[in-house]
N, C-alpha and C positions, 0 to 999 in steps of 0.2 A: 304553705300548702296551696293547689291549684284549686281555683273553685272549680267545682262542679254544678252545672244545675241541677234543677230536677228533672226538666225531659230527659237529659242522658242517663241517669239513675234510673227512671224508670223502663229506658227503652235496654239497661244495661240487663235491669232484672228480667225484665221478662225474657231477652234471651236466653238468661239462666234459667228458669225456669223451664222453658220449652226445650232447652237440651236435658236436665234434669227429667225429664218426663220420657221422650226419646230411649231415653237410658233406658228408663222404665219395661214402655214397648219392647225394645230389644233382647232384653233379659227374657221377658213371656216369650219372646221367640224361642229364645236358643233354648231355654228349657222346652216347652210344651218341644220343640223337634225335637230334639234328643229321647225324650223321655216315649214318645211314639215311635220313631225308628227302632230306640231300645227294645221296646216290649212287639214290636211288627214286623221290624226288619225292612220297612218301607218307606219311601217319601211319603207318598198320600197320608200313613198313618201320622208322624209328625206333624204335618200341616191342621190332620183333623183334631188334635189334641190341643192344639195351643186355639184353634177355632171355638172349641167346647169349653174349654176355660175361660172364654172371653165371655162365650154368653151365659155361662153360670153366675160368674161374678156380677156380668150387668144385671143379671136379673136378682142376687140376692141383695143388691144397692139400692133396686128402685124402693122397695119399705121407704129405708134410711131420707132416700132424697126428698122423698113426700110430707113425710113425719118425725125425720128427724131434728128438725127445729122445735117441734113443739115436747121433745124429749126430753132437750136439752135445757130447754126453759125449763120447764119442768123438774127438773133434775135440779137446778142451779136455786131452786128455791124461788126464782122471778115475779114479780107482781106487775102489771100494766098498770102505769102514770096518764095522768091528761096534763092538761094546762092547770089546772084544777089545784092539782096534788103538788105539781113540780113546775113548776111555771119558770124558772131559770133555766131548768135542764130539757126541757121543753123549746123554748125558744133558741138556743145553741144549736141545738137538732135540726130544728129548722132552719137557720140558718142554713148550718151544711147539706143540709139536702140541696137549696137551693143552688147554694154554689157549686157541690158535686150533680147536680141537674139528674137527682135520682127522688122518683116519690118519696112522699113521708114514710120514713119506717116507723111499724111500731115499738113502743120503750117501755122500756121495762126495768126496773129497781129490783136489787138484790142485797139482802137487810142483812151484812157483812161491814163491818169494819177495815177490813184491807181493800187499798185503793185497788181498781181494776175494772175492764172491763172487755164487751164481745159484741160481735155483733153473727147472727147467723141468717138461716133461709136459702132456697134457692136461687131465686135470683132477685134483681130492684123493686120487684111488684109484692113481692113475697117475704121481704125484709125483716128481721127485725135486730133490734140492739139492746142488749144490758146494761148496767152501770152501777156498781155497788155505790150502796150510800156509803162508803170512806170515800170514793171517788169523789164526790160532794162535795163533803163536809173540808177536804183537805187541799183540795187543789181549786186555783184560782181561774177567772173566766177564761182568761187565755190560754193555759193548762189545758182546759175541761175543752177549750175548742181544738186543740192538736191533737187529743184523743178522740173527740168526735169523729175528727176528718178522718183519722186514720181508719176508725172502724166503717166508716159510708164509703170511705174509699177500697176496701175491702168488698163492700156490698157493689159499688160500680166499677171494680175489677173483675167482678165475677170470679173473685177467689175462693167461695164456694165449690162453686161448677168445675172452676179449674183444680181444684182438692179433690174433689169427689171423684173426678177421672183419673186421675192418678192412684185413689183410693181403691177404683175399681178394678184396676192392671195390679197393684199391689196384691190387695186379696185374690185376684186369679191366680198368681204366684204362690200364694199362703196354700189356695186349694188344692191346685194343681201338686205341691210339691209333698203334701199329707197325702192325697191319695196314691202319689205313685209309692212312697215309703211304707203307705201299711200294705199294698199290693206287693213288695217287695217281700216285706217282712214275714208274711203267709205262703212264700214260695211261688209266687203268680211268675215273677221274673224268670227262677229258672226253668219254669215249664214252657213258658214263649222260647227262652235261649234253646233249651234240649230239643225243638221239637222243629230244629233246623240245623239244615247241612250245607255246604258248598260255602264257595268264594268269597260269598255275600254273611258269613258267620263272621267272622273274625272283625269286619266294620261294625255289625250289629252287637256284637260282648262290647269294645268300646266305646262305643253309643252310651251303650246299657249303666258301663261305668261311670262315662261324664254325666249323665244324666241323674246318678245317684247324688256324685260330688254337687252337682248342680240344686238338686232335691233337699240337699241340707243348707247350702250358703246363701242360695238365690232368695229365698225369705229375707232374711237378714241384711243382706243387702240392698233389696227393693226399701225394707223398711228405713234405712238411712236414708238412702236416696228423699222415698216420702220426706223424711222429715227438711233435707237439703232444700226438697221444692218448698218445704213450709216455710223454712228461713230466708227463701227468696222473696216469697208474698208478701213479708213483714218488713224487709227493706221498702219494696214498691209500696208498701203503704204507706210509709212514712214519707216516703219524696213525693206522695198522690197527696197528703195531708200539707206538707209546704204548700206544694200549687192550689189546696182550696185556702187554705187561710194566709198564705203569703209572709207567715211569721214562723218561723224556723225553732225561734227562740220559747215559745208557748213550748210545745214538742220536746221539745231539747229538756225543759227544766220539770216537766212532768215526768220523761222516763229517769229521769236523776231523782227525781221526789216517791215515785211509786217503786221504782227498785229497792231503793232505801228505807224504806219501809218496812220493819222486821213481823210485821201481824201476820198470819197466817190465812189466807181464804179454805174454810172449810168446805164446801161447795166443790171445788174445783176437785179432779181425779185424772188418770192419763187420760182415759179418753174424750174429756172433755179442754185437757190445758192447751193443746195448742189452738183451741181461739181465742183465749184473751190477747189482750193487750200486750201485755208482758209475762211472761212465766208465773203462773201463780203457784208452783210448786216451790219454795224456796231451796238453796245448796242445803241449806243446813235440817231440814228435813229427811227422814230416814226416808221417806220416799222417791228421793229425790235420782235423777241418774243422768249424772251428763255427757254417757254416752246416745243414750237417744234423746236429747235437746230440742225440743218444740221449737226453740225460739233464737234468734241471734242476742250475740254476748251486748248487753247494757252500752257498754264502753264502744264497741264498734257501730249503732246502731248510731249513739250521739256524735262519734269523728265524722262518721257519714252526713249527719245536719250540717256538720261544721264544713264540712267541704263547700257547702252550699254559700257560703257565705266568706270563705275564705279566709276562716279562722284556724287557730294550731289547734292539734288534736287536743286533746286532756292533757294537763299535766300528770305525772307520776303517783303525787299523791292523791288526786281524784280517783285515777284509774285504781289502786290500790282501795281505797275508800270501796267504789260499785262490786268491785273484781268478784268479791267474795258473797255476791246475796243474789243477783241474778240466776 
């Protein structure tokens, strides 16, 4: 296998990421047009519809991006640590801030049994990170440091901010594509369509059409996309957690230790699973759905370390072993 390092992992993901996002945009175009032209028969109207979607959705995110950390804390059951309380877990932290060269975040313990952890906030100044005590209690220092990194390196990716914008074109999609459907569904559509003649009719019906087909798919599809950029961020984290601790191998033997793990985190729910660590919904969970996957698969996550170092992927029966619990 070729090694890879980590600068081209990471300079690989954020490409992906940033065309994954692109995507995003794109789609809020051709909808929000379509669905204006449909119902106006105009350019102007098109343009103004995907305009007004953009700033509905920013303006229904700003809440979330101010106070949605202390939510989520909140939510997760979280308690703040000093040196005091946690004085291992404490200086690990430290550590990695120093080497990711991002202030102290605050930390916080979540009184769970299943290994895992998160880190959320807006941005470096605004930080903070969770850490179940299974995380603790079961994994070893160099472990606990390949998780650190990865979640600070999360914080000094500004993979927040970069979620949250993507979240915000998401939900303008979500908006945009409910309200043109119940405006349909009330007859709104064919009184714009009847209430015009000439040339300019027969472009504006199929407008009106893709705009519908668009109105059901275009959700569903933005929301994979989301989830595609979210399993982009979680590669970069991992090759951003090599480069602060320079041990591949910590990383590597934690996401094989906290995959494996069959406990349940009760805490976690959709809208909070794609920040941990690792999927804390497990397969075998009725909740569970792997078509919208927060997270990349266990198995590719650690070939990926391995590139790093220019070792063979897994063997068959490891992959076999993780395959089933991620």
């Amino acid at each position: 296998m070729d090694t890879q390092n980590f600068y081209e992992q990471q300079a690989k993901n954020r490409r992906q990421s940033l065309i994954l996002a692109v995507l995003v945009v794109l789609l809020l175009g051709a909808l929000g047009f379509t669905i204006g032209y449909g119902l106006s028969g105009d350019v102007a109207g098109g343009i103004g519809t995907t305009i007004v979607a953009v700033i509905v959705g920013s303006l229904a995110s700003l809440g979330s991006y101010f106070a949605g950390d202390r939510l989520v804390l909140a939510a997760s059951g979280a308690k703040p640590v000093d040196e005091g309380t946690a004085p291992q877990l404490m200086n690990v932290v430290r550590e990695m801030a120093t080497a990711a060269n991002v202030p102290m975040p605050k930390v916080h313990l979540i009184d769970d049994t299943a290994p895992n952890a998160f880190a959320t906030g807006r941005d470096p100044e605004h930080a903070s990170i969770a850490i179940t005590t299974g995380l603790l209690q079961k994994l070893d220092r160099e472990e606990l440091q390949g998780v650190i990194g990865h979640e600070l390196a999360h914080v000094r990716n500004l993979d927040i901010r970069f979620s949250l914008l993507v979240g915000v074109l998401v939900g303008s999609i979500a908006l945009l594509s409910d309200f043109f459907l119940r405006f349909t569904f009330w007859g709104g559509g064919r009184r714009s369509r009847s209430g015009r003649d000439g040339g300019g009719g027969g472009l504006q019906a199929i407008m009106f059409v893709l705009a519908l087909v668009l109105a059901i798919l275009a959700p569903i599809a933005a929301r994979l996309v989301q989830l595609a950029v979210s399993r982009q961020r979680e590669y970069l984290a991992d090759a951003s957690s090599v480069e602060l601790t320079r041990n591949p191998y910590g990383l590597e033997r934690a996401l094989a230790k906290i995959s494996s793990d069959k406990e349940v985190l009760e805490v976690a729910n959709r809208a909070t699973q794609h920040l941990y660590f690792t999927n804390p919904i497990k397969k075998f969970e009725e909740r569970s759905s792997s078509l919208f996957a927060t997270h990349p698969a266990i198995v590719d996550r650690i070939n990926r370390l391995r590139q790093l170092t220019g070792e063979q992927p897994l063997a068959a029966g490891d992959v076999a072993q993780l395959a089933g619990l991620d």
